[in-house]
C-alpha positions in Angstrom: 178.5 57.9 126.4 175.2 57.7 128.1 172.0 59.4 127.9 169.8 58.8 131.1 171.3 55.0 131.3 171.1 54.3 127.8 173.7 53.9 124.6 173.4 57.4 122.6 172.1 55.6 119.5 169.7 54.2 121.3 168.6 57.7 123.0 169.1 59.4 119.1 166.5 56.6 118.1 164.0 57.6 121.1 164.3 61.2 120.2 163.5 60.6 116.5 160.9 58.3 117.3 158.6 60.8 119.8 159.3 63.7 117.3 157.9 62.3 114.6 154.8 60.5 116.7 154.3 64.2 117.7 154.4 66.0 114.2 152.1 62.9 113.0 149.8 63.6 116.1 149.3 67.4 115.1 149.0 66.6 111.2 146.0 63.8 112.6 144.4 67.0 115.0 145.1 70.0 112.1 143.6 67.8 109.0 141.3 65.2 110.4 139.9 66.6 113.8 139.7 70.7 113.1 139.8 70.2 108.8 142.4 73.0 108.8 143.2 73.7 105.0 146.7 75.7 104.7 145.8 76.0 100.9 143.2 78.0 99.3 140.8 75.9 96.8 141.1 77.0 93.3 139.6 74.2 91.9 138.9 75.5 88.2 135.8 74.0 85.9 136.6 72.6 83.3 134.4 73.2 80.2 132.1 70.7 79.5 133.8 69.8 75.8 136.9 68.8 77.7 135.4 66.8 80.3 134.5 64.3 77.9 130.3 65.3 77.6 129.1 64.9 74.5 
């Protein structure tokens, strides 16, 4: 069976290959471009006995 001339492995492959090209496009556009953080920072401070200062 063909998809637009070519074997359907092939075409599966072609598929898979733009779909993830596109969800690594938006990841590069949401985290590097815009700095969109889906998480909230709850960075918590350690004292200062357990960091190591003496």
């Amino acid at each position: 069976m063909d998809v637009l001339g070519l074997p359907l492995e092939m075409a599966a492959v072609f598929v898979a290959t733009v779909l993830a090209g596109s969800i690594g496009f938006a990841h590069y556009v949401l985290v590097y471009v815009l700095g969109v953080n889906p998480f909230e920072s709850k960075t918590l401070e350690r004292p200062s006995s357990e960091r190591g200062a003496k």
